[in-house]
Structure formats: C-alpha cells, structure tokens
KEKE-3310 file (N, C-alpha, C; in steps of 0.2 Angstrom, whole numbers, plus 5000, padded with zeros to 4 digits):
npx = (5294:5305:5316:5328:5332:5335:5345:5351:5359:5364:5375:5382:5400:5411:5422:5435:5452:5460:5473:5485:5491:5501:5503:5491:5493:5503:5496:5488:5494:5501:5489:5488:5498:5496:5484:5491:5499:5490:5483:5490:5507:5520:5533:5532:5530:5519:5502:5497:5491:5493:5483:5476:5486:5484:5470:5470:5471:5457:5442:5445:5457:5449:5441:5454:5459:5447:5449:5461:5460:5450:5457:5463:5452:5449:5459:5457:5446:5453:5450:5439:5427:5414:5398:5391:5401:5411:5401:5400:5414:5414:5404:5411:5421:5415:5409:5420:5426:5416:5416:5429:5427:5420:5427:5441:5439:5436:5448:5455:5446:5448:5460:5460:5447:5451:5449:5453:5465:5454:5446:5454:5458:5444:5443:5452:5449:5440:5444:5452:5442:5435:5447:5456:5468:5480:5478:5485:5495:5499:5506:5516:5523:5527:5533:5543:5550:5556:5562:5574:5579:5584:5593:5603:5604:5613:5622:5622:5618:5604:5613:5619:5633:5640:5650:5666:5669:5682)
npy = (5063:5075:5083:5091:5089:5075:5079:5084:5076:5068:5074:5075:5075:5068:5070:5084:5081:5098:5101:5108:5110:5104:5094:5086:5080:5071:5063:5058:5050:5041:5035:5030:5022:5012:5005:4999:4989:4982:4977:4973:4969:4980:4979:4965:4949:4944:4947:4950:4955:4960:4957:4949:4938:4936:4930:4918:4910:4901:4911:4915:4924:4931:4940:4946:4954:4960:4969:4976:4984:4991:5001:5006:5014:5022:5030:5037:5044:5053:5064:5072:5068:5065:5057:5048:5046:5039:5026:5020:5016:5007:4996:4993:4985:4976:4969:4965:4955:4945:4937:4934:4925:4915:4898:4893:4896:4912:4914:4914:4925:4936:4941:4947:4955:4971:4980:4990:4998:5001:5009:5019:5025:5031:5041:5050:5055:5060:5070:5078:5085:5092:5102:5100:5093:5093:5086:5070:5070:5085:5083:5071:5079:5088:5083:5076:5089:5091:5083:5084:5096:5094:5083:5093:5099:5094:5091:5083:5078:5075:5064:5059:5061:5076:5082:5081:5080:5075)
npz = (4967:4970:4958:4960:4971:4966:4956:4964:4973:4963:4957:4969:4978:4983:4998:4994:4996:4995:4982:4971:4955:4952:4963:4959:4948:4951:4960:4954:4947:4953:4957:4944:4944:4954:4950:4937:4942:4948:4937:4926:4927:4928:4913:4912:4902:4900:4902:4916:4932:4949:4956:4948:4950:4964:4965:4960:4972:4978:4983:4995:4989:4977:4985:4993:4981:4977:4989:4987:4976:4979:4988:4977:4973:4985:4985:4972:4977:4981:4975:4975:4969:4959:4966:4957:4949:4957:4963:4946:4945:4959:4954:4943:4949:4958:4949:4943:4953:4954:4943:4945:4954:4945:4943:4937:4923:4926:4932:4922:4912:4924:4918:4909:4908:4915:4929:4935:4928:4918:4928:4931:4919:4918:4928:4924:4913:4917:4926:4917:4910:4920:4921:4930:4930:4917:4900:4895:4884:4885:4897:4899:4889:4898:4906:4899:4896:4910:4913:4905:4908:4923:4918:4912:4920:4929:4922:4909:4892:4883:4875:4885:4893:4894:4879:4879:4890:4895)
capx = (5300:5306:5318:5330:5336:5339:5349:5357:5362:5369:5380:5385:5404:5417:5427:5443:5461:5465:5480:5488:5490:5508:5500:5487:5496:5507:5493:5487:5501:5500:5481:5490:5504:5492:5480:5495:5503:5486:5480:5494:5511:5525:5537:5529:5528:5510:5497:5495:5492:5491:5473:5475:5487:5477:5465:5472:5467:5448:5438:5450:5462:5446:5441:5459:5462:5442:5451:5468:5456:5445:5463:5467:5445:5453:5465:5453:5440:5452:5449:5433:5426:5406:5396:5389:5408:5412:5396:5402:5419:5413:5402:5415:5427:5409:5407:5429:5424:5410:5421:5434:5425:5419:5431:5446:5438:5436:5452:5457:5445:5452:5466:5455:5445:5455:5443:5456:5463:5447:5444:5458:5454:5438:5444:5458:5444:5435:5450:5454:5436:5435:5452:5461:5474:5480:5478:5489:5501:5503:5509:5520:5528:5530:5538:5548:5555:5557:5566:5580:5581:5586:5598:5607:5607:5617:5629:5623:5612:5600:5616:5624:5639:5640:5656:5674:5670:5688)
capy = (5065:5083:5083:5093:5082:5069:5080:5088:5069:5063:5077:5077:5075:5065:5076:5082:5087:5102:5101:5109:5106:5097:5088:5081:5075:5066:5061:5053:5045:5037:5029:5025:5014:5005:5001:4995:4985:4977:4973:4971:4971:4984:4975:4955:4948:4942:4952:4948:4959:4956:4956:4940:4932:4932:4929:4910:4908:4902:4914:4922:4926:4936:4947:4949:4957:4967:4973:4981:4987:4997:5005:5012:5020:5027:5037:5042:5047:5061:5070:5076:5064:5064:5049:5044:5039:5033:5020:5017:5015:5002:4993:4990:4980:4972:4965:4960:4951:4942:4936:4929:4919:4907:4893:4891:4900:4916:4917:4920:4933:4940:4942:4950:4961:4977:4986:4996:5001:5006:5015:5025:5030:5036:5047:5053:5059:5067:5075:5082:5086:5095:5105:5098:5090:5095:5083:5066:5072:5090:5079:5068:5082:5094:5078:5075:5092:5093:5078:5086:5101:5089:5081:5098:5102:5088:5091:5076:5080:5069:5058:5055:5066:5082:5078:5085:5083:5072)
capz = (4970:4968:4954:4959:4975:4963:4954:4968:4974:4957:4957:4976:4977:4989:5001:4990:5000:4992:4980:4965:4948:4952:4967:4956:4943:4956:4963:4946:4943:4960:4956:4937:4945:4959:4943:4933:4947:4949:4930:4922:4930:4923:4912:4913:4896:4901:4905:4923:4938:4955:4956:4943:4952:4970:4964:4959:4977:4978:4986:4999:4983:4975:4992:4994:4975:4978:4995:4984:4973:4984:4990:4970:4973:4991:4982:4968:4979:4987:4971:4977:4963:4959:4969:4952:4947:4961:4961:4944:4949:4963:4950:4938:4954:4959:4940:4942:4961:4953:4937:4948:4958:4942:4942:4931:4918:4930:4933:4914:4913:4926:4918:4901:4914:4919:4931:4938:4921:4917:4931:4930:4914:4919:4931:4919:4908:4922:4927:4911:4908:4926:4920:4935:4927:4909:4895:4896:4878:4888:4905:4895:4886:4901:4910:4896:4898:4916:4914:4900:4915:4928:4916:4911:4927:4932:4916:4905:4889:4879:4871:4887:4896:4888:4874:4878:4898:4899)
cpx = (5303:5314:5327:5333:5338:5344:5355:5362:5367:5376:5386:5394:5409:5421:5433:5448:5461:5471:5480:5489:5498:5504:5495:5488:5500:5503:5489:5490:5501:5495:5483:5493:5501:5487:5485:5496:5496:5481:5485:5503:5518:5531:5536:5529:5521:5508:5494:5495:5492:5485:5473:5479:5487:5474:5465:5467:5460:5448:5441:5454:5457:5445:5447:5460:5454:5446:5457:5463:5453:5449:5462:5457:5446:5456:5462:5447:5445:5452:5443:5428:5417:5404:5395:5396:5411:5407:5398:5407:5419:5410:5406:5421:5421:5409:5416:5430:5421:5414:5426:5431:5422:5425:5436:5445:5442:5441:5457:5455:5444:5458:5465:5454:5449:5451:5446:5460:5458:5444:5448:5460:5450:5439:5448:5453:5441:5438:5451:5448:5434:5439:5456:5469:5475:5481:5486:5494:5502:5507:5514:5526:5532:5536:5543:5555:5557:5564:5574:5581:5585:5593:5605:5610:5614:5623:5629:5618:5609:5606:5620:5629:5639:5649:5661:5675:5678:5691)
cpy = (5071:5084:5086:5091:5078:5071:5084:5080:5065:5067:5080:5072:5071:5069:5079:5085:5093:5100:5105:5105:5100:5091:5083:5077:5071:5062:5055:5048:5041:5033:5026:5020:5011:5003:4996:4989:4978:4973:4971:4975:4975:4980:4968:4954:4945:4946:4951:4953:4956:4954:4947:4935:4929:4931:4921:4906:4907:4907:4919:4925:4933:4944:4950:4953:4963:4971:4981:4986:4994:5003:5010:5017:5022:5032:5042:5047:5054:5065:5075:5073:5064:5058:5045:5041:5035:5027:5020:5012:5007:4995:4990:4985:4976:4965:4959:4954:4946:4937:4931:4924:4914:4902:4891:4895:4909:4918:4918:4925:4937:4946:4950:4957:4965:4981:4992:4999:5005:5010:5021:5030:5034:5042:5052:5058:5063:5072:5082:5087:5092:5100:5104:5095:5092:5087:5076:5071:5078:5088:5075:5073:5088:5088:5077:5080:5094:5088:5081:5092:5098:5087:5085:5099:5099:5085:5085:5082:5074:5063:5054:5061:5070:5081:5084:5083:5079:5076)
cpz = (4967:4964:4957:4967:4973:4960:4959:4970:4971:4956:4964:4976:4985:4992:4997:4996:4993:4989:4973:4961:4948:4956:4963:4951:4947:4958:4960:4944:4949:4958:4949:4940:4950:4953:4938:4935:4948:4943:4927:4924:4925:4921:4911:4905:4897:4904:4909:4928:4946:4959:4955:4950:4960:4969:4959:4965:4978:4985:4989:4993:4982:4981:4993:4988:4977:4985:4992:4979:4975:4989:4982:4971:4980:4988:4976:4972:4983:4982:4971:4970:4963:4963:4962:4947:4951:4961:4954:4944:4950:4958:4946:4943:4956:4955:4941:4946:4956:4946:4940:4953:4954:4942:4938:4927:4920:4931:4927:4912:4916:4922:4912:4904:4915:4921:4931:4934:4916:4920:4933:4925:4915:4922:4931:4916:4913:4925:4923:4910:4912:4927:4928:4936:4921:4907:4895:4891:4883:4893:4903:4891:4890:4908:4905:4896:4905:4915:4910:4904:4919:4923:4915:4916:4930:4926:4912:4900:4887:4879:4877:4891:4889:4884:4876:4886:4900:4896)
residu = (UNK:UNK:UNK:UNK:UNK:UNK:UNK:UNK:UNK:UNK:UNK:UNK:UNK:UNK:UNK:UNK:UNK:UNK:UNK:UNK:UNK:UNK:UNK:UNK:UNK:UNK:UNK:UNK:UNK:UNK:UNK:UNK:UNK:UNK:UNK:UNK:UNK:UNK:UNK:UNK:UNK:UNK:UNK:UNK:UNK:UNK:UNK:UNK:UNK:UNK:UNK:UNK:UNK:UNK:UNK:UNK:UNK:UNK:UNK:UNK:UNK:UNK:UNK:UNK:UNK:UNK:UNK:UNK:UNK:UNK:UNK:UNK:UNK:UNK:UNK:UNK:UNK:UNK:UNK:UNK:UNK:UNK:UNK:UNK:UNK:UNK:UNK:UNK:UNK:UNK:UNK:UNK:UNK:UNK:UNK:UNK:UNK:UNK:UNK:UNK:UNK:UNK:UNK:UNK:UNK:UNK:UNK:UNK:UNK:UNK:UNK:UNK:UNK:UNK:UNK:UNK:UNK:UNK:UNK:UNK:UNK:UNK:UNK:UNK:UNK:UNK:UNK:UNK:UNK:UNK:UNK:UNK:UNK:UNK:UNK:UNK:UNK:UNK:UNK:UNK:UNK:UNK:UNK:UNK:UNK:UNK:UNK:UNK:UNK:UNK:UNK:UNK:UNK:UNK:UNK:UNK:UNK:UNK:UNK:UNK:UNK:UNK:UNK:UNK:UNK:UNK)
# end
C-alpha cells in the first residue's frame, strides 16, 4: 500500500465552520462546560456527572450517557479536527460505554473514568498546538481583563462600587 495515502488519510480533517479567535474560544468554552456538566457536575461536592448518573440506569442509562457524549464530539468535530483524534476521541467514549455496563462496579468507574474531560483536554492541546486558540493562562488572563472592562464600564471596580458614589 502506497505510503502516502495512508498518510494523506491519517491526517485527513472533519469539515471546520469558519470562525475567529473569539469564536473559537467561545466555542471551547462551550465543548469545556458540556464535558464538565457530564463528568463531573459544576459545584457538587461529589465527583458526579451526568453521564454517571444515567448511567445508574442498566443499559438504556449507558447508550443514553454514550449518546450526550457523542453530542460534546459534535461540537469538537466542527473544529476541523484530524480523523486520527476524532477516532481517538470515539475510542476513549467506546472504553467509558463499555465500563458502564459492568454491574455495580461499572457504575463507580464511571464516575473515576472522565472521557469527556479527557477529550476535552485533547483537543485543547490540539488547539493550542494548531495556534487556534491561545494557551489556557493567556485565555484566563484576557478574560480576566475583559471582565475588569465590563465592570469599569458599568462604574464598579475590583472592590465593589467605586468609593464616594453616595
């Protein structure tokens, strides 16, 4: 087999939408919080998501959590994302599937397991890596100042109401 078909294949890419560097971080931030929301829910003192806690249910529970799943690699894949991480990606929700269907057990290492955690990661890194998105600390830092714009603007600072306003 002719070498450079299997490398044109490995490196063959899912359609992407067009977007900018805001759109993509927005877009980021959308595939973090459907990952969060489904490994481990924002704010729970227990490390549960909603994946885990359909996936109580035999059988239908798991299909139903692989189905929400296959939604958070919808939304990665409209980054124009290589096949080779999307078929990781899917692998690593295959492995999470397969995991929740042992019995009792299975539904604790669910809770262990974060595919989508980890696939959000992955694609973080490919992101970064691809120059599509700047660097988590850069995104963090330029949201932090957007955020103390917003405030100013609307006559508050850091501490609270700008001081003398009565």
């Amino acid at each position: 087999m002719d070498t450079t078909i299997t490398r044109d294949l490995f490196y063959m890419r899912t359609s992407a939408r067009p977007m900018d560097l805001a759109e993509a971080e927005d877009h980021l931030a959308r595939v973090r919080t459907v990952a969060n929301w489904l490994d481990r829910i924002p704010g729970s003192p227990v490390p549960v998501g909603l994946d885990s806690l359909v996936g109580f249910i035999p059988t239908f529970g798991d299909l139903a959590g692989f189905a929400f799943s296959m939604y958070q690699v919808y939304l990665t894949a409209m980054f124009g994302i290589p096949i080779w991480l999307l078929a990781r990606m899917i692998f690593y929700l295959v492995i999470d599937f397969f995991i929740g269907l042992i019995p009792a057990l299975g539904d604790v290492l669910d809770c262990v397991f974060t595919a989508n955690i980890y696939n959000c990661n992955l694609l973080e890194d490919w992101l970064v890596r691809e120059k599509i998105v700047r660097p988590k600390a850069e995104r963090e830092k330029s949201g932090r100042n957007r955020e103390g714009l917003k405030a100013r603007a609307n006559g508050r600072n850091r501490e609270g109401l700008k001081a003398g306003w009565w």
